[in-house]
ROVEXTOR-521453 format. One record per atom (N, C-alpha, C): residue in one letter; x, y, z. Coordinates in steps of 0.001 Angstrom, whole numbers, padded with zeros to 6 digits, always signed. Example, Ala and Ser with C-alpha at 12.3 -4.5 7.8 and 13.67 -1.06 7.14 Angstrom:
// ROVEXTOR-521453
A+013190-005690+007800
A+012300-004500+007800
A+013200-003300+007800
S+012850-002250+007080
S+013670-001060+007140
S+012900+000030+007870
***
This chain:
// ROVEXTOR-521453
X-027599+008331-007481
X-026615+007269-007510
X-026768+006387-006274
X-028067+005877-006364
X-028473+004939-004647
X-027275+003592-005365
X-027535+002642-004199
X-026916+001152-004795
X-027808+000653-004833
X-028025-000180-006094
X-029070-001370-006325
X-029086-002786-005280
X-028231-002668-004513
X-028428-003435-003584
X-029073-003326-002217
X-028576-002114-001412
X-028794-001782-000222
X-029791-000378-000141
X-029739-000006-001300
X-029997+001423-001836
X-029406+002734-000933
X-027989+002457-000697
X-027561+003299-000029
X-026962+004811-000763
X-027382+005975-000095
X-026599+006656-001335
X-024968+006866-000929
X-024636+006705+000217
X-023428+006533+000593
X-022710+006220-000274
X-021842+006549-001139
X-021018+005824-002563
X-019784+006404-002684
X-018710+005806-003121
X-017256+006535-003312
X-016983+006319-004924
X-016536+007509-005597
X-016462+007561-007522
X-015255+007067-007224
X-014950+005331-007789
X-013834+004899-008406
X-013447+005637-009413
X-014172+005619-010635
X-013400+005968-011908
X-014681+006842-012484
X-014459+007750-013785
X-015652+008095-014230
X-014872+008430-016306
X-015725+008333-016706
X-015281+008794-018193
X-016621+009499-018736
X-016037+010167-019738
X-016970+010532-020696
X-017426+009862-022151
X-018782+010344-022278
X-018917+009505-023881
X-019985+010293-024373
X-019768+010951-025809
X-020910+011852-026529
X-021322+010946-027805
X-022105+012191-027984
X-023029+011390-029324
X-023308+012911-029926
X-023819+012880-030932
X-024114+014029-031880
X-024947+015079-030903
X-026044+014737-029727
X-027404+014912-029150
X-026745+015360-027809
X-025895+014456-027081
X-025976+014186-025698
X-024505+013912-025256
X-024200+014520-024240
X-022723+013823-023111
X-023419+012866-022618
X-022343+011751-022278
X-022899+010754-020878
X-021591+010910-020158
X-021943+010736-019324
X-021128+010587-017789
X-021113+009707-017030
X-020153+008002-017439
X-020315+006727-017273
X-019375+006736-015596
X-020042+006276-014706
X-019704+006613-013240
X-019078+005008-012965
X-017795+004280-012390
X-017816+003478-011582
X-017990+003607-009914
X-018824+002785-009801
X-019349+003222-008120
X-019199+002389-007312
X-018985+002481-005495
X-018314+001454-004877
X-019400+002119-003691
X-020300+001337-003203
X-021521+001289-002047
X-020174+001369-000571
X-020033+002439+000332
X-019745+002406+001151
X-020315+001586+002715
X-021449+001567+002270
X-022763+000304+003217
X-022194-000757+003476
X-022304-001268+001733
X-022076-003212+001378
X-021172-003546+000487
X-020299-002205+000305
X-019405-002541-000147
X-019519-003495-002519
X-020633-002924-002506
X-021056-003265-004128
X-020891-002516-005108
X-019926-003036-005944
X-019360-002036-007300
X-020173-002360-008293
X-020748-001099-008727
X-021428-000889-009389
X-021336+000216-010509
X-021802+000375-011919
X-021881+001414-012758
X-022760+002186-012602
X-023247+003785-012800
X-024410+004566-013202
X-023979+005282-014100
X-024963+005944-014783
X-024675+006769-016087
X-025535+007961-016210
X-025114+009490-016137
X-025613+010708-016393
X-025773+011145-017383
X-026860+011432-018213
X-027219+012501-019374
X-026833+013976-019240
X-025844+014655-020005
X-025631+015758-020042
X-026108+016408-021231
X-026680+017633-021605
X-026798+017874-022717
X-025752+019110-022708
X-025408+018762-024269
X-024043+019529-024704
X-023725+021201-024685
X-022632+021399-023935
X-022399+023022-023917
X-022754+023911-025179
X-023471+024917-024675
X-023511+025989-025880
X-023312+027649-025414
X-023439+028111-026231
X-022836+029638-025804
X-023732+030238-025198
X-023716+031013-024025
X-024674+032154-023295
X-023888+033369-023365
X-024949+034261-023402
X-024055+035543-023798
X-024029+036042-021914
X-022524+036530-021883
X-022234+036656-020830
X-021341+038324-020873
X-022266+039385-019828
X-021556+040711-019443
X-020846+040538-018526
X-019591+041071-018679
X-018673+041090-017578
X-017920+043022-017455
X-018522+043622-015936
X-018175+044207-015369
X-016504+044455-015017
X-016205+046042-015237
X-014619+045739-014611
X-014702+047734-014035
X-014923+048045-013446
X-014924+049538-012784
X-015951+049994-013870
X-016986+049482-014328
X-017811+050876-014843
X-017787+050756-016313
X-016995+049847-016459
X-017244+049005-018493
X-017481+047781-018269
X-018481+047743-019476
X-018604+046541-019623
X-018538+046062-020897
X-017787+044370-020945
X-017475+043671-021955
X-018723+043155-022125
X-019208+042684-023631
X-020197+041306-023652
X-019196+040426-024192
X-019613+038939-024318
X-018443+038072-024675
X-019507+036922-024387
X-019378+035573-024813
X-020329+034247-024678
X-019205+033347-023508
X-020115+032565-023380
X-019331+031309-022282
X-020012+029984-022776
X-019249+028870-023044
X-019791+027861-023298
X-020207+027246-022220
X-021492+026585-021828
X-021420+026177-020139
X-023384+025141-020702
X-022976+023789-019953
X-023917+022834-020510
X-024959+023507-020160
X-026474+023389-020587
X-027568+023318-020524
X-028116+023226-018746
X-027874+021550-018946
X-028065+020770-017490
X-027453+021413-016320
X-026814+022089-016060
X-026018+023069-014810
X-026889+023740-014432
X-026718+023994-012905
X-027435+024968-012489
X-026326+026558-012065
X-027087+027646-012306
X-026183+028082-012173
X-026865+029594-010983
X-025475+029883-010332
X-026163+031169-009121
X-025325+032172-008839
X-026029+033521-008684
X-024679+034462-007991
X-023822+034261-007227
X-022648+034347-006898
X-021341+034000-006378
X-020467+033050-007000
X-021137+032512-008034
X-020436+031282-008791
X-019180+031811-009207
X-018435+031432-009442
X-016974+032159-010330
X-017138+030893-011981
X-016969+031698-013073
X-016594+030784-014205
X-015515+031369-015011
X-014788+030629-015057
X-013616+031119-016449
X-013665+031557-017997
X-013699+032577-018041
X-014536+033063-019421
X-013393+033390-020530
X-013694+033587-021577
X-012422+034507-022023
X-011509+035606-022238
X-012315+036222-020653
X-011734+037563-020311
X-011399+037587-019194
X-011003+036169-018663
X-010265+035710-017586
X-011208+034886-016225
X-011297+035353-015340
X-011982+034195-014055
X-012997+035775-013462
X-014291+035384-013590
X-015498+036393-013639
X-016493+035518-012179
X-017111+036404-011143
X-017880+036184-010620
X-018921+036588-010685
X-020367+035851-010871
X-021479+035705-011561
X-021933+036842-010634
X-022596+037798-010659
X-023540+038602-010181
X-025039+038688-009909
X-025528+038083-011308
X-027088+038211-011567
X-026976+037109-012886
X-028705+036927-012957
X-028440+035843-014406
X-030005+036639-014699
X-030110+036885-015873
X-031039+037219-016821
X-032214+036163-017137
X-033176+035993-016649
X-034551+034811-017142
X-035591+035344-017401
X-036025+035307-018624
X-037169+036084-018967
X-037530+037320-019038
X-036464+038405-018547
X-035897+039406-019051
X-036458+039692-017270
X-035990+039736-016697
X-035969+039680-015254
X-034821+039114-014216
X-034214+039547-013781
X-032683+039404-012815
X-033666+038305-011648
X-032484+037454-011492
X-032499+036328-010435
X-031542+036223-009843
X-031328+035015-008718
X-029795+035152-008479
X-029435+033644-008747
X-030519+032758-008953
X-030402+031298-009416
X-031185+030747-010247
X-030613+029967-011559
X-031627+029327-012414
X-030857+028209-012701
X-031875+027202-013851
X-031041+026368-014910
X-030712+027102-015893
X-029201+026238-016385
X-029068+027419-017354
X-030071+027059-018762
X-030927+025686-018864
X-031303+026157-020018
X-032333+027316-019940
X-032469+027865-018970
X-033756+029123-018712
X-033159+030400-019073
X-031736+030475-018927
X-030871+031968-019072
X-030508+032442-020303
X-031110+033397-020033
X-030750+034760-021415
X-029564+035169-021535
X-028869+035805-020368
X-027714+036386-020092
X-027626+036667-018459
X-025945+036223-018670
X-025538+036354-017256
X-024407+037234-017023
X-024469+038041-015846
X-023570+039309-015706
X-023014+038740-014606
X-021773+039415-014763
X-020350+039493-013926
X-019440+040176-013446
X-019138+040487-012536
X-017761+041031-012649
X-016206+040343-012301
X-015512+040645-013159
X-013794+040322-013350
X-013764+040090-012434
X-013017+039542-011647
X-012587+038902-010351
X-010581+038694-010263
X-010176+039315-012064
X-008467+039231-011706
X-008116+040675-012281
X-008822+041616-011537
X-008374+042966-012235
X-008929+043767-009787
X-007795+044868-009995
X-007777+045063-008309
X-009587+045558-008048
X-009514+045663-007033
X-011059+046417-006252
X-010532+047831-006411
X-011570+048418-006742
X-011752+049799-006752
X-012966+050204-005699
X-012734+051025-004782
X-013285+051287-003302
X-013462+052934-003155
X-013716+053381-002661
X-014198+055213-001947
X-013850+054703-000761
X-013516+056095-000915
X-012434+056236+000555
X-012788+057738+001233
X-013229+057764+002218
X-013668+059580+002418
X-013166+059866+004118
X-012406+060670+003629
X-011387+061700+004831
X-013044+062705+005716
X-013240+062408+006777
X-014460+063763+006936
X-013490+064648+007507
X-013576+065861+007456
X-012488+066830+007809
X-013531+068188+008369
X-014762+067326+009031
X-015509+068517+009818
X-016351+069584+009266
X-016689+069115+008157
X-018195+069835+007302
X-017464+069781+005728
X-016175+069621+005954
X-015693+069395+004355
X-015486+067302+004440
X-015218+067164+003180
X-014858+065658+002728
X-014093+065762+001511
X-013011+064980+002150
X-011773+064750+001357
X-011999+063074+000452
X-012475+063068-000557
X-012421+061447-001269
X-011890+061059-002071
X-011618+060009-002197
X-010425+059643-003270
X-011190+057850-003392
X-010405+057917-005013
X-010432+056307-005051
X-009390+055510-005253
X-009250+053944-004900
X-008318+053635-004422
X-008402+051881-005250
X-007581+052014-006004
X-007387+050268-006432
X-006324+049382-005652
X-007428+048179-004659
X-006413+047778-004172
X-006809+045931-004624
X-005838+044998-003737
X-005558+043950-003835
X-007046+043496-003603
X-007560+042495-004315
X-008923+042323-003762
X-009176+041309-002374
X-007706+040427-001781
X-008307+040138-000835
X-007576+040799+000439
X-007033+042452+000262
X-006575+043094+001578
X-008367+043238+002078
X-007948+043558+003446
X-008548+043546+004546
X-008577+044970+005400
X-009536+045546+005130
X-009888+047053+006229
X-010635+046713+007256
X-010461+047325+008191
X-011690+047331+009264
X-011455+048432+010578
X-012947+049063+010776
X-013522+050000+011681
X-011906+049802+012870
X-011137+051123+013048
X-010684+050807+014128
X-008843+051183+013612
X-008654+050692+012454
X-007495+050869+011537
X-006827+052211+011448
X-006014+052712+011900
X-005436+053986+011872
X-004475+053840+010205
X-004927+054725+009133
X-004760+054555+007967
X-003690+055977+007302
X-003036+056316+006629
X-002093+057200+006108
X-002624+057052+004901
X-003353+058264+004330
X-003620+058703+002859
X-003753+060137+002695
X-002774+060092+001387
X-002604+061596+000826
X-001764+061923+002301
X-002433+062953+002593
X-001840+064204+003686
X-002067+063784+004986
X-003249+063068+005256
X-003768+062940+006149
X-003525+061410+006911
X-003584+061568+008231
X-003702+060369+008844
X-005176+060220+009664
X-005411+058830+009455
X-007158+058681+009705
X-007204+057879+010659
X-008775+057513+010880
X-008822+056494+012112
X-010209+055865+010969
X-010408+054772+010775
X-011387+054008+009694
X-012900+053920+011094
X-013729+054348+011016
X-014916+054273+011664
X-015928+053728+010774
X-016206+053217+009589
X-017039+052575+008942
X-016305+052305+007839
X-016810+050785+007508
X-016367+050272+006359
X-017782+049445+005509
X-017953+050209+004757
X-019645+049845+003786
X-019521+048991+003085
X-019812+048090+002966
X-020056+046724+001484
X-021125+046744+000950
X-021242+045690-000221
X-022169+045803-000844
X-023560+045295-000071
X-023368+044444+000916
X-024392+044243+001910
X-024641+045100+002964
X-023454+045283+003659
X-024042+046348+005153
X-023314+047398+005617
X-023231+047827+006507
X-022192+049111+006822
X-021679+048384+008365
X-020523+048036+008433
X-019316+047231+009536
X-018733+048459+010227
X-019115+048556+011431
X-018523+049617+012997
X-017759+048384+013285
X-017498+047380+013024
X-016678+045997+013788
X-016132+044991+012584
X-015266+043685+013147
X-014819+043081+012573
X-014237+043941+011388
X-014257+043127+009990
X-013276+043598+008890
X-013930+042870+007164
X-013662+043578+006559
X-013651+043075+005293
X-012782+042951+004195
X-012802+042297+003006
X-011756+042486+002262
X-012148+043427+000994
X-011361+043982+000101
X-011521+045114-000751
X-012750+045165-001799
X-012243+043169-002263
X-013389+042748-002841
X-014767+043002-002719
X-015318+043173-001380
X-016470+043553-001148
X-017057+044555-000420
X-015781+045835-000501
X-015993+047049-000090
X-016549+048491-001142
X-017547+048823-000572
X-017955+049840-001456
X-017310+051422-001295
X-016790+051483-000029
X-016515+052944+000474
X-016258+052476+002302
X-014896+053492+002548
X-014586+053520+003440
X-014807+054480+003940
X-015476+055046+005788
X-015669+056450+006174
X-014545+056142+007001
X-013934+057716+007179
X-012940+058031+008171
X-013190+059115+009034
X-011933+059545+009892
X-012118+060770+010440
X-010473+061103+010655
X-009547+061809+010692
X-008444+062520+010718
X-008009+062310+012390
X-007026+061842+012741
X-006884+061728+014008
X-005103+062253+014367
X-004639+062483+015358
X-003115+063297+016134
X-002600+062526+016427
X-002153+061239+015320
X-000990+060699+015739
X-000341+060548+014859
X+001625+060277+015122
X+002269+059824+013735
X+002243+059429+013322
X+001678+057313+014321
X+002088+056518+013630
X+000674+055871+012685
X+000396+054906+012297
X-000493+054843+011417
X+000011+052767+011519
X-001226+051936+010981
X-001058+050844+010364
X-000678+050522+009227
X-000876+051197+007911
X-000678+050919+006600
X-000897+052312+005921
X+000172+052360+004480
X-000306+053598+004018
X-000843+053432+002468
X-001908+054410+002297
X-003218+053299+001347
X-002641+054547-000143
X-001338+055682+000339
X-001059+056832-000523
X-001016+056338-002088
X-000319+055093-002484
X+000480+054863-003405
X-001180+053564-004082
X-001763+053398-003488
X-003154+052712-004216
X-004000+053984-004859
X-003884+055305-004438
X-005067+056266-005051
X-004730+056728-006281
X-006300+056164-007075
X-005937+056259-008423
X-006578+058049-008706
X-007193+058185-007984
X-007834+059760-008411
X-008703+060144-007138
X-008254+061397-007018
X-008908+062853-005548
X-010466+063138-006541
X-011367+062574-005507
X-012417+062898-006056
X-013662+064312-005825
X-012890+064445-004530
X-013439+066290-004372
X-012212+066513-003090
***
């Protein structure tokens, strides 16, 4: 969207509409050159949404279900799209029967997800000195743990010394539930505690 005058791409969208045809979307742009100040039209070819078959993840099931989503899009892991099993964040996309984390979508086979409005489900492990106490725990997906947190679960009161995600293992700072895989602890001699995680554990896992 340069300007035919200055060829600046600098531009501010006055107005925009849509217009189809049996084949094709267009995407009729009014445009205003921030440079020189020249209003001008451009016009985008879209080709028309169709269904991709789309898996969506939720603790360990999975739905299949389609998503209508244009051709012309590009699409990548972390994306969030609204499906009909509610608001899903893209994971992986299927091309050629091989996982990526970015394509066009007219290249995609299938794209996997997980739910993004159902809680985080996390591991949680008590070390109790050659035994381990674990449990799992559905919580809010954007609470926040981190290394350092004196925690109240079940019986025990803890001190949080590692918090694992799906990328790294955190001795510092903090994360949110969403992207916690398992919390390590250790049992510590005091009353008081920061938060108590008792009433999130959905099941004692040894």
């Amino acid at each position: 969207m340069d300007c035919p005058i200055c060829g600046s791409d600098d531009v501010e969208i006055l107005n925009s509409k849509q217009k189809s045809s049996k084949k094709k979307l267009m995407e009729e742009y009014l445009l205003k050159c921030e440079d020189c100040g020249h209003v001008f039209k451009d016009v985008i070819s879209l080709k028309k949404p169709k269904p991709y078959r789309l898996i969506v993840s939720e603790h360990g099931k999975s739905h299949k279900t389609t998503i209508d989503l244009s051709p012309s899009d590009e699409l990548k892991s972390g994306d969030v799209l609204l499906s009909d099993v509610g608001q899903v964040e893209v994971t992986s996309i299927e091309v050629a029967d091989k996982r990526v984390t970015k394509a066009k979508l007219e290249d995609v086979n299938t794209i996997w997800a997980n739910s993004i409005e159902i809680p985080a489900r996390i591991g949680f492990s008590v070390d109790l000195h050659g035994e381990v106490d674990s449990y799992k725990l559905d919580l809010e997906r954007d609470f926040e743990i981190a290394p350092g947190d004196v925690v109240k679960i079940d019986k025990h009161i803890v001190k949080v010394h590692v918090v694992k995600t799906h990328e790294r293992k955190l001795t510092s700072g903090f994360a949110k539930a969403s992207v916690i895989t398992r919390v390590y602890s250790k049992p510590v001699k005091f009353n008081n505690y920061d938060y108590d995680l008792t009433k999130d554990i959905i099941k004692k896992t040894s």
